[in-house]
C-alpha positions as CSV (number, residue, x, y, z in Angstrom):
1,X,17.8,3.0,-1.8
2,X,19.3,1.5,1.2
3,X,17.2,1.5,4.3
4,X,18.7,1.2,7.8
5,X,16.1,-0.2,10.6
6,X,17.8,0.6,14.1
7,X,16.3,-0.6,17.3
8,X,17.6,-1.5,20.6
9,X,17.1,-5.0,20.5
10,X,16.7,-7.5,17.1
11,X,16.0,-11.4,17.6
12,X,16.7,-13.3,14.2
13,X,14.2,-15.7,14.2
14,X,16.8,-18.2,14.4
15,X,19.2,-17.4,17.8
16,X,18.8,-18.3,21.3
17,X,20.4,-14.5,22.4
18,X,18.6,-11.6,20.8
19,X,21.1,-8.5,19.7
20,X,21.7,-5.2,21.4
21,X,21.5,-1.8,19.5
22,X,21.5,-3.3,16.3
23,X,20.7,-2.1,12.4
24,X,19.0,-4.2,9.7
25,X,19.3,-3.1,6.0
26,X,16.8,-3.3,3.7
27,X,17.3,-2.8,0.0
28,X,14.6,-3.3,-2.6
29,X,12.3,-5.6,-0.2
30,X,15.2,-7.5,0.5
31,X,17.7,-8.0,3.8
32,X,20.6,-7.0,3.1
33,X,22.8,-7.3,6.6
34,X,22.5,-6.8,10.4
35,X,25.3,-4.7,11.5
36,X,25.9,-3.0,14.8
37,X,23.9,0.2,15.5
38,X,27.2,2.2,15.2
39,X,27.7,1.7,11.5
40,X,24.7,2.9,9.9
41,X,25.4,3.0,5.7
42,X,26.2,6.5,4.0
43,X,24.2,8.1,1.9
44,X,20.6,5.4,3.3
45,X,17.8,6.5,4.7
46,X,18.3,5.8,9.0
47,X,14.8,4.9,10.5
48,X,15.1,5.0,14.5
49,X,13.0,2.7,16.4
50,X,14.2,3.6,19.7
51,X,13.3,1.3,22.2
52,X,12.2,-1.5,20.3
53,X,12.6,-4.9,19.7
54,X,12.8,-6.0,15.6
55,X,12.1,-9.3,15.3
56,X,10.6,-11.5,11.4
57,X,7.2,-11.3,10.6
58,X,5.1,-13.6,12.6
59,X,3.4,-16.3,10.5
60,X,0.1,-18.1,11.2
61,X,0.3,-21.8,10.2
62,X,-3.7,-22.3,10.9
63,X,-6.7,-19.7,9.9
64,X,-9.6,-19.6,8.5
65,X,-10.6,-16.8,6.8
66,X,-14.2,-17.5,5.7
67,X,-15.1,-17.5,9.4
68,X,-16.1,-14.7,11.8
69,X,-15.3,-15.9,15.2
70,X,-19.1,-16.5,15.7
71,X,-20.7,-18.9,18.2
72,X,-21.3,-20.6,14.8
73,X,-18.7,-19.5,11.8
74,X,-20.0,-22.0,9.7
75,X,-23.4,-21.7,9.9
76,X,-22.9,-17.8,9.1
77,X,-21.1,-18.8,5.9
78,X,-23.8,-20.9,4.6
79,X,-26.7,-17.9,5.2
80,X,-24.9,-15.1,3.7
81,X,-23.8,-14.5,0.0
82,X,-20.8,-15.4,-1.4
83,X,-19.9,-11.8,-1.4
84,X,-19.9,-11.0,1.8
85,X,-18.1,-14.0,2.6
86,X,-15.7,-12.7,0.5
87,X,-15.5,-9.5,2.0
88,X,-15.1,-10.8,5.4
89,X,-12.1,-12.9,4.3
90,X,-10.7,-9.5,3.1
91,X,-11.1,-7.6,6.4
92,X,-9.6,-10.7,8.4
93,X,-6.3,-10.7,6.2
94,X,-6.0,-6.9,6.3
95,X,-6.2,-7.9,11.0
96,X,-3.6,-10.7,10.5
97,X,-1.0,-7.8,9.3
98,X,-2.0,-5.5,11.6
99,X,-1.5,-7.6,14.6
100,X,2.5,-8.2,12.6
101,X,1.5,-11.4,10.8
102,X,3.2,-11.3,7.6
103,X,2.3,-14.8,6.1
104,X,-0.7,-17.2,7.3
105,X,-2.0,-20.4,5.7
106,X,-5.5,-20.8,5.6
107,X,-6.3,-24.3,6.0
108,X,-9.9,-24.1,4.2
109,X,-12.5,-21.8,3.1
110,X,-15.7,-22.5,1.3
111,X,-15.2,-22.0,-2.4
112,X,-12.0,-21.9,-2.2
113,X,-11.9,-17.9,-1.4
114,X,-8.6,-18.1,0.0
115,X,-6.9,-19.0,-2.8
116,X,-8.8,-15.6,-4.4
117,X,-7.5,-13.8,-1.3
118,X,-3.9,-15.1,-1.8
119,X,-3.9,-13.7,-5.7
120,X,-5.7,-10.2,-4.9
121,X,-3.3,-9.5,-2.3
122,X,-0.3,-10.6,-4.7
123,X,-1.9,-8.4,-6.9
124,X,-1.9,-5.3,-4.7
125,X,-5.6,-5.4,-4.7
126,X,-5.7,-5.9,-0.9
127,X,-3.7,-5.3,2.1
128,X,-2.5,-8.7,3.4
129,X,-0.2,-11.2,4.6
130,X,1.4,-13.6,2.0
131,X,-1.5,-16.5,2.2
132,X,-0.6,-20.1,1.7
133,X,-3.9,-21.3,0.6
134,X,-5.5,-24.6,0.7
135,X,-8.6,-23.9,-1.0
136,X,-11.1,-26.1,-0.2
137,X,-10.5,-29.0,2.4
138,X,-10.8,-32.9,1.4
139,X,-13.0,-34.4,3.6
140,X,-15.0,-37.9,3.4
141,X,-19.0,-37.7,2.4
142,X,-20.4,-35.9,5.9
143,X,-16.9,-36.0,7.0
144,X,-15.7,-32.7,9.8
145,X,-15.7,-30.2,7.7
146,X,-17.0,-30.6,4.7
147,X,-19.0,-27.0,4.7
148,X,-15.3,-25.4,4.0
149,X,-14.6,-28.1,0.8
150,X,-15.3,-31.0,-1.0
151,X,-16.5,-34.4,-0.7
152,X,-14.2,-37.4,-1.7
153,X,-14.4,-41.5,-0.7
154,X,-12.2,-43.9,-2.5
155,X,-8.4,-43.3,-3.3
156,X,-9.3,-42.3,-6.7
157,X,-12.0,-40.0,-5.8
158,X,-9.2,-38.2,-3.5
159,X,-6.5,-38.3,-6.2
160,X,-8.9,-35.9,-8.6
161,X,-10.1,-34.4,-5.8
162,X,-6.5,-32.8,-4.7
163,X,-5.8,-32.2,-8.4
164,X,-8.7,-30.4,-8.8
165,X,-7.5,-27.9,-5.7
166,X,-4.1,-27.9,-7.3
167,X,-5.4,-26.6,-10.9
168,X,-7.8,-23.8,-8.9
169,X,-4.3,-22.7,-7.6
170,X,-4.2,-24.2,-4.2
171,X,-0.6,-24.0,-2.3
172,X,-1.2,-26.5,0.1
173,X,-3.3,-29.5,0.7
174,X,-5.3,-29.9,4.1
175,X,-7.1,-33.4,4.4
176,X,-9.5,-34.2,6.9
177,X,-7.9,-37.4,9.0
178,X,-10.7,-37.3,12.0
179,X,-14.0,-35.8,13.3
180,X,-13.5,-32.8,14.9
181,X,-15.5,-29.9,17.5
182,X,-17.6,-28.5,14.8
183,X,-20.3,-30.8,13.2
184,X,-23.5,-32.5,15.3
185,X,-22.6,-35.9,14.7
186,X,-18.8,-36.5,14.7
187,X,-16.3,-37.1,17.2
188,X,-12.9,-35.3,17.5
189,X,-11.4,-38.9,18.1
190,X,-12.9,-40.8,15.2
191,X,-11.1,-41.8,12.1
192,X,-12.2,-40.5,8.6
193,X,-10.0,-40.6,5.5
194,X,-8.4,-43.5,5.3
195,X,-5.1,-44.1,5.2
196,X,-5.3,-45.5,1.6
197,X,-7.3,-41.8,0.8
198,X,-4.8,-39.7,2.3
199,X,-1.8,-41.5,0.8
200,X,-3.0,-40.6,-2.8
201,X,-3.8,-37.0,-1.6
202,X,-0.5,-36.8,-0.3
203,X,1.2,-38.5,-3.4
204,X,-0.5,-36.0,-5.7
205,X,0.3,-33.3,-3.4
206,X,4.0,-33.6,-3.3
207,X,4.3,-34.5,-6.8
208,X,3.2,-30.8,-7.2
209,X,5.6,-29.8,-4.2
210,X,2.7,-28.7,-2.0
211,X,3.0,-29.5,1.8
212,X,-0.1,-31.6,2.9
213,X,-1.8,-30.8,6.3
214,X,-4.0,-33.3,8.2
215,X,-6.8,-32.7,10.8
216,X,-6.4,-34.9,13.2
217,X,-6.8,-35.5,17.0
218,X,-6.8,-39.3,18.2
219,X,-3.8,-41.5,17.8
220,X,-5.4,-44.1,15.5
221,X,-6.2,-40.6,13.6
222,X,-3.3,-39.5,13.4
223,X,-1.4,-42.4,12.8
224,X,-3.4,-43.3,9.8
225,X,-2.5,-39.5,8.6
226,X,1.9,-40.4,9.6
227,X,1.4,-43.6,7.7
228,X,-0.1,-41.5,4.6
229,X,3.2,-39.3,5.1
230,X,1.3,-36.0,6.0
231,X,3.8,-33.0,6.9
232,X,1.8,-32.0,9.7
233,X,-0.8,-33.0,12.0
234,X,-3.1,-29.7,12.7
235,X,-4.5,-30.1,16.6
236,X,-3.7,-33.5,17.5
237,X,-4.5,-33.6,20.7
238,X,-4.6,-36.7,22.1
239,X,-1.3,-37.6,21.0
240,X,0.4,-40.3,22.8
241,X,4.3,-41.1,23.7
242,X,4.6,-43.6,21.0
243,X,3.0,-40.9,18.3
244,X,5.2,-38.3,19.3
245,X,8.3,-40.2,18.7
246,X,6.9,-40.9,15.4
247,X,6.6,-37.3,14.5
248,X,10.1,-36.7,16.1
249,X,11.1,-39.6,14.2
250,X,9.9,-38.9,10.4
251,X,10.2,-34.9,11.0
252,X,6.3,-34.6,11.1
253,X,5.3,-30.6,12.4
254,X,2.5,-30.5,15.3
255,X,0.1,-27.2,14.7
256,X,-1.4,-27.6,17.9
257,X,-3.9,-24.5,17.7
258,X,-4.4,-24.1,21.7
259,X,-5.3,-20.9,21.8
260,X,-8.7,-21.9,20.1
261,X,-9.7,-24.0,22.9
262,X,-9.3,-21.4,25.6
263,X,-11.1,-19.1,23.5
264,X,-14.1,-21.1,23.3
265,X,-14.1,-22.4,26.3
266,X,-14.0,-18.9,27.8
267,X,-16.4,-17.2,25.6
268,X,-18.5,-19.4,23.4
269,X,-21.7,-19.8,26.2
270,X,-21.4,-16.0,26.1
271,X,-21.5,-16.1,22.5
272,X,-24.4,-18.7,22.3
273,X,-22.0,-21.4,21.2
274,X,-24.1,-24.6,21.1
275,X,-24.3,-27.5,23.6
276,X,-22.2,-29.5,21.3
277,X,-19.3,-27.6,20.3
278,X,-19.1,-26.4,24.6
279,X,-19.1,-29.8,25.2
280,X,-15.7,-31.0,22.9
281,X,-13.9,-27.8,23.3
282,X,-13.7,-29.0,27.0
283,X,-12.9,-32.7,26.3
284,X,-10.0,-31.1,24.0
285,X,-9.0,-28.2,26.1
286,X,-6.6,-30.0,28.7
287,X,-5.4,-32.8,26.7
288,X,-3.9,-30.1,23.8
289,X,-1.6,-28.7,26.5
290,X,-0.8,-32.0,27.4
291,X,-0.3,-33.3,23.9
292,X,2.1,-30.0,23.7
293,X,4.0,-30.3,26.2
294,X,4.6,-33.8,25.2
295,X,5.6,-32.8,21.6
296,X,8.5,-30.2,23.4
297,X,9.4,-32.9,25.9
298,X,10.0,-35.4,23.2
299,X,11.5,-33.0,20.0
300,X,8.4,-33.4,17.9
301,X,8.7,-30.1,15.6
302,X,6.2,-27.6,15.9
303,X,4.5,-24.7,14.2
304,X,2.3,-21.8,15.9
305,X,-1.0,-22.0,14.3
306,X,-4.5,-20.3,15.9
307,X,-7.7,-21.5,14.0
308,X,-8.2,-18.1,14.3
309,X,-12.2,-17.9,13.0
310,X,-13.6,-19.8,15.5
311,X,-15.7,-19.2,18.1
312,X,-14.7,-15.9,20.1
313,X,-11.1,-16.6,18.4
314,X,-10.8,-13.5,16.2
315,X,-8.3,-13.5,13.6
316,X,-4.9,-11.7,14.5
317,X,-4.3,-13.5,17.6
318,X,-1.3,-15.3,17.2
319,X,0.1,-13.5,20.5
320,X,-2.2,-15.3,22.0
321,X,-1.0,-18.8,20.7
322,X,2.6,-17.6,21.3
323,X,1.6,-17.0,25.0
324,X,0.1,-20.2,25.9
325,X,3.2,-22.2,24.4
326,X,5.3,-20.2,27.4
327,X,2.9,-20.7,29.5
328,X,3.4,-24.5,29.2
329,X,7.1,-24.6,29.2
330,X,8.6,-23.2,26.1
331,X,11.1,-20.0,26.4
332,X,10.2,-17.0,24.8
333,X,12.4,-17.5,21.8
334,X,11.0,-20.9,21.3
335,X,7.8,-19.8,20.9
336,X,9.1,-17.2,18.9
337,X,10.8,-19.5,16.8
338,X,7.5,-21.8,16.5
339,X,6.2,-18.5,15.1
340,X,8.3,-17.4,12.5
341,X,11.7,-19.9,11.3
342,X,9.4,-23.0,12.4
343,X,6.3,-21.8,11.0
344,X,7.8,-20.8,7.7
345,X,9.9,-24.3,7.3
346,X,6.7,-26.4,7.9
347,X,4.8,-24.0,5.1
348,X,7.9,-24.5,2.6
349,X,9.1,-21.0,2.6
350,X,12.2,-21.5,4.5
351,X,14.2,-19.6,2.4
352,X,12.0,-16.6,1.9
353,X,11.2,-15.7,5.3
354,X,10.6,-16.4,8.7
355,X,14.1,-15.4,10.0
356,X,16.2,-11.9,9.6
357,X,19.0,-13.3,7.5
358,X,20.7,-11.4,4.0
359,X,18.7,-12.2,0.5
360,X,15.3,-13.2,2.8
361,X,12.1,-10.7,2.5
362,X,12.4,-7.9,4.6
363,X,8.8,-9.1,5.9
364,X,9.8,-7.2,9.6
365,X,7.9,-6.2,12.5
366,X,8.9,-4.2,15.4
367,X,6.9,-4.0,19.2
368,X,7.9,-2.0,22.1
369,X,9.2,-4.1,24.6
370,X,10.9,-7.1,24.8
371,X,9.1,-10.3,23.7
372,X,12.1,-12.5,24.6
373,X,11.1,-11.8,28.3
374,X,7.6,-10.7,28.0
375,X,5.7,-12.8,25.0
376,X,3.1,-10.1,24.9
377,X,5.0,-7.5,23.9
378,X,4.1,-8.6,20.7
379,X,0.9,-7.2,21.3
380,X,2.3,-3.8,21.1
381,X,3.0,-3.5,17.3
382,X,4.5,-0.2,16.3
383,X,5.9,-1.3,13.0
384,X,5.2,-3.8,10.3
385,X,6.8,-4.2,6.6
386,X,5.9,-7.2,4.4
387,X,8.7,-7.4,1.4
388,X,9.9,-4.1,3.0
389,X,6.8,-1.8,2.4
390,X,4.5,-1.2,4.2
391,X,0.2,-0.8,3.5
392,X,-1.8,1.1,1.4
393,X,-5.3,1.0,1.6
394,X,-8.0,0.7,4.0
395,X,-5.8,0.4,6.7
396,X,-3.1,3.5,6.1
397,X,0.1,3.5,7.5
398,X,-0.1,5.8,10.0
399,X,-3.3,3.6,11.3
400,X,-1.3,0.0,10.9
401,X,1.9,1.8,12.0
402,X,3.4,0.6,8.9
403,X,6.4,2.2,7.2
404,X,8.1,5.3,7.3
């Protein structure tokens, strides 16, 4: 059966303008066409949004879902049971769709649990966004990170180690290029993985067509992860003019994860945050704003991501992302685009989703208000569909405000 979403205002994904009083038709989880409001099809089902906007599911390009937005995620995830862990991960996919995130990709999760949560909510066994997975993250011996993955040094040692991920089912790759906020003795600007390391990572990767995502802040850092040929550099906040036209140049995404820096800055003492982490979430706060307005000044493609997981970041937030990119230049339907066409480019599913056009997902969400002149409308979710249907489960649908 044909199902006609009407609402007084649909943005594409894709346009500059948003449409007025317009219907979208969904047919067996599938877009079929936007028409005008006035020519509903006979003999569908017409679902009235009223004064709403309609807009593709947003997509988070950076989460974590083993973490709890604790002063200190990862040490929580080493004290309790895998179980729990587990559960947790659960409950923070069910938030993503609730806040009208659709897809994420988690970026690296002890054990691998996301690539777990990626299948059970394939299954039907939880309510969820689709989750691009990267199992666990490739990181040098003691290198940032290594609590969420595995340990690797030497080309070789990489090679099996991104295999290994591949064969548990991992759909993307993340390798750890530099130190980062978490960890007592690391630096966010220091090197890790070489470049020789990440270049076999990367070769295995796309052999497999998986995207490869590097952590990386400093320019040697992430210049060691370009010359590997990563597909995007997650944070990379101390990108310079000469980078950037790099990234511009060989079509490189920037995740720039702002949001997670304000968030910790604002509320980790509160939280109990240690000394150290306060201390490098300051030295990174500025210079990511800097290093994003730099990437929209100079073309540099990017991807709304959150680290959602993190300290006093709390996962399905990407509003919150979405309203820090306006606030440092972009238009509203940048951002919006960052969020959903951008977002679902850099994670390979292009074609699938991320824009409102006929034979994509119907993976919709519609918010009262206007987002294309006020980026936190998005926070006002009244509807959200993921292959056009909407949740069952904990979450019902009269709680998520899914379906009809």
């Amino acid at each position: 059966m044909t199902i006609a979403y009407r609402a007084a205002r649909v943005f594409d994904g894709l346009s500059e303008q948003i449409l007025q009083n317009a219907v979208v038709l969904v047919e067996d989880g599938l877009i079929v066409s936007i028409e005008p409001a006035g020519s509903p099809p006979s003999g569908g089902e017409v679902v009235d949004l009223g004064d709403a906007t309609l807009l593709p599911g947003l997509i988070d390009a950076h989460v974590h879902l083993v973490w709890s937005a604790s002063a200190e995620p990862h040490e929580v995830v080493q004290q309790e049971g895998l179980a729990l862990t587990a559960l947790r991960c659960a409950n923070n996919a069910a938030l993503h769709l609730r806040a009208g995130v659709t897809t994420i990709r988690d970026v690296g999760a002890t054990d691998g649990l996301s690539i777990d949560v990626a299948r059970a909510v394939e299954l039907g066994v939880l309510p969820g966004p689709r989750v691009i997975a990267a199992g666990r993250a490739i990181a040098m011996t003691g290198g940032h990170g290594w609590f969420l993955g595995r340990e690797a040094d030497g080309a070789e040692a990489v090679r099996h180690a991104v295999r290994s991920e591949l064969k548990a089912g991992a759909t993307c790759i993340k390798l750890m290029a530099s130190g980062g906020v978490y960890g007592h003795a690391e630096e966010p600007g220091s090197p890790q993985l070489t470049v020789e390391e990440m270049h076999a990572g990367v070769e295995e990767a796309h052999k497999a067509g998986r995207k490869v995502a590097a952590h990386a802040y400093s320019v040697a850092a992430i210049g060691n992860a370009l010359e590997a040929g990563v597909d995007s550099i997650e944070h990379g906040s101390f990108i310079d003019r000469d980078t950037a036209e790099r990234m511009r140049e060989s079509g490189t995404c920037l995740v720039p994860t702002m949001s997670v820096y304000r968030a910790m800055s604002e509320k980790g003492p509160e939280l109990g945050a240690p000394e150290y982490i306060r201390r490098k979430t300051a030295e990174v706060l500025e210079a990511s704003r800097d290093a994003f307005r730099l990437a929209l000044e100079t073309g540099v493609p990017v991807a709304a991501g959150t680290d959602c997981g993190a300290p006093g970041h709390p996962h399905g937030t990407l509003p919150d992302e979405l309203r820090l990119m306006v606030e440092l230049g972009a238009s509203p339907t940048q951002a919006l685009r960052f969020g959903t066409s951008a977002a679902a480019d850099l994670l390979g599913l292009g074609d699938e989703v991320g824009s409102l056009q006929p034979g994509k997902r119907a993976d919709l969400l519609a918010v009262d208000g206007d987002p294309t002149s006020d980026i936190l409308a998005l926070r006002e979710v009244r509807m959200v569909l993921r292959d056009g249907c909407g949740v069952e489960g904990k979450y019902s649908r009269d709680e998520l405000g899914v379906g009809f």
